[in-house]
Structures are given as structure tokens and as C-alpha cells.
C-alpha positions, 0 to 999 in steps of 0.5 A: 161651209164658207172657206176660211180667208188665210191671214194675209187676206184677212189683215187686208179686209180688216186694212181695207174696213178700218181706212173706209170707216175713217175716210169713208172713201173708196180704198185702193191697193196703195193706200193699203200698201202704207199699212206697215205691218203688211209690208207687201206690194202693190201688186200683191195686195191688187191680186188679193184685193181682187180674190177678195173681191170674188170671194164677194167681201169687197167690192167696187163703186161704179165709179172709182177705182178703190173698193168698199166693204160688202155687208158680208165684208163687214160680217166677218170684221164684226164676228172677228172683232167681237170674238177678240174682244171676248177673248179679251174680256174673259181673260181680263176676268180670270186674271183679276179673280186670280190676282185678287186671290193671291192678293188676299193672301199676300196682304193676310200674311203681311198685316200679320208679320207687321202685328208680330215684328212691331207689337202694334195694332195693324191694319192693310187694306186692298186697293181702290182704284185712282185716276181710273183710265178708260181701256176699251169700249165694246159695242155689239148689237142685243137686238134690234132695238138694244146694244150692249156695250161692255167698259174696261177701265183701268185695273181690269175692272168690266161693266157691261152696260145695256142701251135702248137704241131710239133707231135700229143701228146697222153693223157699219154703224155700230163699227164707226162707234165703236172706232169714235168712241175708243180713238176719242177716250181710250187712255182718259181718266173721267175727269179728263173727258171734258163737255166740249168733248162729249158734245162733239161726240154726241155730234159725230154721232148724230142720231144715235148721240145717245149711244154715246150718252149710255157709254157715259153714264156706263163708264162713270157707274164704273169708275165709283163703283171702283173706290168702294172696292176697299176690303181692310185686313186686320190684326193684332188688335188685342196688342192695344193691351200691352200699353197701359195708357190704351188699356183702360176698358173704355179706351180699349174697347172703343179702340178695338170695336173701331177695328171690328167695324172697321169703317172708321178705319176705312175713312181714315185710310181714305184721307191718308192717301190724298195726304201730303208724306213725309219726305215723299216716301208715301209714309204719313205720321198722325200723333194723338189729336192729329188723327183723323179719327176721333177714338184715335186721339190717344194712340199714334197712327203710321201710314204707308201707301203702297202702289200695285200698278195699273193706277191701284193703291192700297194703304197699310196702318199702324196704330200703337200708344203716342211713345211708340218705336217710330223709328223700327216703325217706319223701317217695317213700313219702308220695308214692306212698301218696297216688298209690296210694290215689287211683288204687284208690279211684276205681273 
């Protein structure tokens, strides 16, 4: 069995990889030196550098003085690199489906208290996702002819996306695109990757432009997908009752089946969010006819958004007859925007 590379080692491998698939130069000692987390000597990384040398993961081109990855070099990037990511990704996993446990209670409980402390008909929803922003990409090879590439994008959210390669792709290669395709768009939003960015990707990455292509069309795929995640949580529907403007059968009914379906709510709450609010508080008013619903046009509806961080936003609805409280309304929704927002931005 193979002997295992002590850290330091392994962080001047690793040092050694990265610069020669930036530069594609041969590496020596005193460019690795300027690695600030290694804060060691020339000397010192000379003498590792040649242990790694025998070890037989570097070695040296004929006529130059610095070092190249061998493939065994490479093999052990990519395992440890892959086994990383893994890592990341499955922890990403279990602590969305944690949070989004936790957060299905958190917004039950909430669009009660707010049914019990107004007497209105309330209504939250869970959060879409706005603006999302790429994380990270992951490319590691299926088969010969197949690379996987998984896409996590702001809020956690994952796709793996599978791509028919046209030419087999070595490991050096599949390295050299995964390090173009997260240092170009990490940290950009889709709107933000502009053509003249995707060409010159397509053209950095030459014969395997579609590689890049398949990223793309994974990552758009991901970014909608995002915005139908949209559950809306009820209550206190039956509150419509109390006001007898709303409570003749036809209204009423019409009022309470647009909360069961829930649809209509759904592009309702989807409009208040690009709204302009009220004293930027992120609290919008709609009276009767204002509503963007049509079997609203009765009663009055209160937005607030909320902010779960991590480009998430969630909306919580009130809808009662035109002569509610709004003064004990809007107290409620300033209230719990604040709870909320201090409850999700603490993870």
C-alpha cells in the first residue's frame, strides 16, 4: 500500500498543480515559496519538492529547472480534490433538508400567531430564490465519453448535470476546466454571464467548448427551477366570516377557494416582491381594486417580505375587509419581518 504525503507535502503538490495549470510553466521552489499559507523556505520546499520528486508525483522537464505534475501527481489532486467537493456537497444536502425542516415549522407557527393576533386571513410563503449566484462547479469524469458536473448555486441549491463529451478528456484537462469555469463565474448572478463571456469560455476551452455549453444549460436549468420552490402556508381563512361585507356565500367562498388553491395567491405574492414598499420597510398596502387579484378586490391585502439570507426571500400576506386595523397590522408584519430575519440570518 502507497505511503500517505504528510501535509506539508501535500499542500506544496497541490501549490505546485495549481500554478502549472495557470501558467502552464514549469514550477520552481521560489514561485511556491510566495504561497502565503506555506510560509516556508526556499530550502525547505527545495528538499520537499525533491522527496516529492521520488515519491515519483513531480518531475523535471529535461530542460528547465522547476517541476510538472506527473500523472500519479494529478491522480492524487483530482481523488483529493473530488473527495473534498463530496464532502461539501453532501453536507450542503443535509443542512438544506435540516433547514428547510425547521423552516416549515418556524413559518406553521408564524402565519398562525398572526391569523390569532389580527383576525384576518393570513398566508407565508417559504422562500424563492433571487438573483441566484453560482457557488461552485464540479467536473469529474463518468466515463470515457461522459463527464458529470455537479452545480451549487446560491441557497444550496445542487444539480448534477450529465455531458456527452465529443473527445475523451484526460485528468489534466477536466483540472484546467474546472479552474476556468469557477475562477470566470463563481460569485455570478446568470443575468451577470454575458455572451462575450461565454465565448471567450467556449474559446479557452477549445475542443471541449461544449463541456462549457453543458455547464450553461445545467446552470440555467438550476437557477428556474429555483423560483417554483414556492410552498405557501395558511391560516385562518375561516376569519373572512367575522366581517359581514366579505361573508356573503358568493364572496366568501370565492375568497376561501382562492386560499385552497392557492395559486392565485402564489402570483399574487410573486408580484408584491419586485413592488415598490412603503417607506422601504418591505411592507406593501393594496386596497380593494389595487389588489393584483381579481377575487380580492373586496377586502384589503398587507405584504411584508422577509430576508432569509443567501439571496432567499419569503413574503407573508394578510387579507381582511378594506376597514381593517392597519395600524396593529402593520406593527404585527414589522414585528415578525424582524423575527424572521433574525431567526434565518444566524445559521
Amino acid at each position: 500500500m502507497e505511503e500517505r504525503l504528510d501535509e506539508r507535502k501535500q499542500k506544496i503538490l497541490k501549490a505546485i498543480i495549481q500554478t502549472y495549470l495557470e501558467t502552464g510553466e514549469p514550477v520552481g521552489s521560489r514561485t511556491i515559496s510566495k504561497y502565503t499559507d506555506l510560509n516556508l523556505s526556499s530550502a525547505t520546499i527545495r528538499n520537499e519538492m525533491s522527496d516529492l520528486e521520488d515519491l515519483g508525483y513531480i518531475v523535471q522537464p529535461h530542460t528547465s529547472a522547476g517541476r510538472i505534475p506527473s500523472d500519479k501527481g494529478y491522480r492524487l489532486y483530482v481523488d483529493e480534490m473530488m473527495k473534498e467537493k463530496d464532502q461539501e456537497v453532501s453536507e450542503i444536502k443535509e443542512l438544506m433538508i435540516e433547514k428547510t425542516d425547521r423552516m416549515e415549522k418556524v413559518l406553521k407557527q408564524v402565519v398562525k400567531m398572526l391569523a390569532t393576533n389580527t383576525n384576518y386571513a393570513t398566508l407565508i410563503t417559504g422562500p424563492s430564490y433571487h438573483r441566484t449566484k453560482v457557488k461552485f462547479i464540479q467536473l469529474s469524469k463518468l466515463r470515457e465519453d461522459q463527464i458529470l458536473a455537479v452545480i451549487v448555486v446560491e441557497g444550496n441549491m445542487v444539480k448534477n448535470q450529465i455531458i456527452n463529451l465529443e473527445e475523451p478528456m484526460d485528468d489534466e484537462t477536466i483540472l484546467k476546466l474546472n479552474l476556468l469555469l469557477n475562477t470566470q463565474l463563481n460569485g455570478l448572478t446568470i443575468e451577470e454571464i454575458s455572451l462575450g463571456m461565454i465565448k471567450t469560455l467556449k474559446e479557452q476551452a477549445g475542443i471541449h467548448s461544449a463541456v462549457v455549453s453543458g455547464v450553461l444549460d445545467g446552470l440555467e436549468e438550476t437557477i428556474s427551477s429555483t423560483d417554483e420552490e414556492f410552498p405557501v402556508f395558511t391560516s385562518g381563512a375561516t376569519n373572512i366570516f367575522r366581517y359581514p361585507e366579505l361573508s356573503d356565500s358568493s364572496k366568501a367562498s370565492e375568497l376561501i377557494s382562492a386560499f385552497e388553491e392557492k395559486e392565485q395567491l402564489v402570483e399574487m405574492l410573486k408580484e408584491t416582491v419586485g413592488d415598490e414598499d412603503m417607506e422601504n420597510t418591505g411592507i406593501q398596502v393594496y386596497i380593494g381594486s389595487e389588489s393584483p387579484v381579481q377575487t380580492m378586490k373586496d377586502c384589503s391585502v398587507v405584504t411584508a417580505t422577509y430576508e432569509l439570507g443567501e439571496g432567499m426571500k419569503g413574503t407573508i400576506g394578510i387579507i381582511g375587509p378594506k376597514r381593517m386595523d392597519y395600524e396593529n397590522v402593520v406593527d404585527n408584519l414589522k414585528t415578525l419581518k424582524a423575527q424572521l430575519d433574525s431567526i434565518f440570518k444566524k445559521e
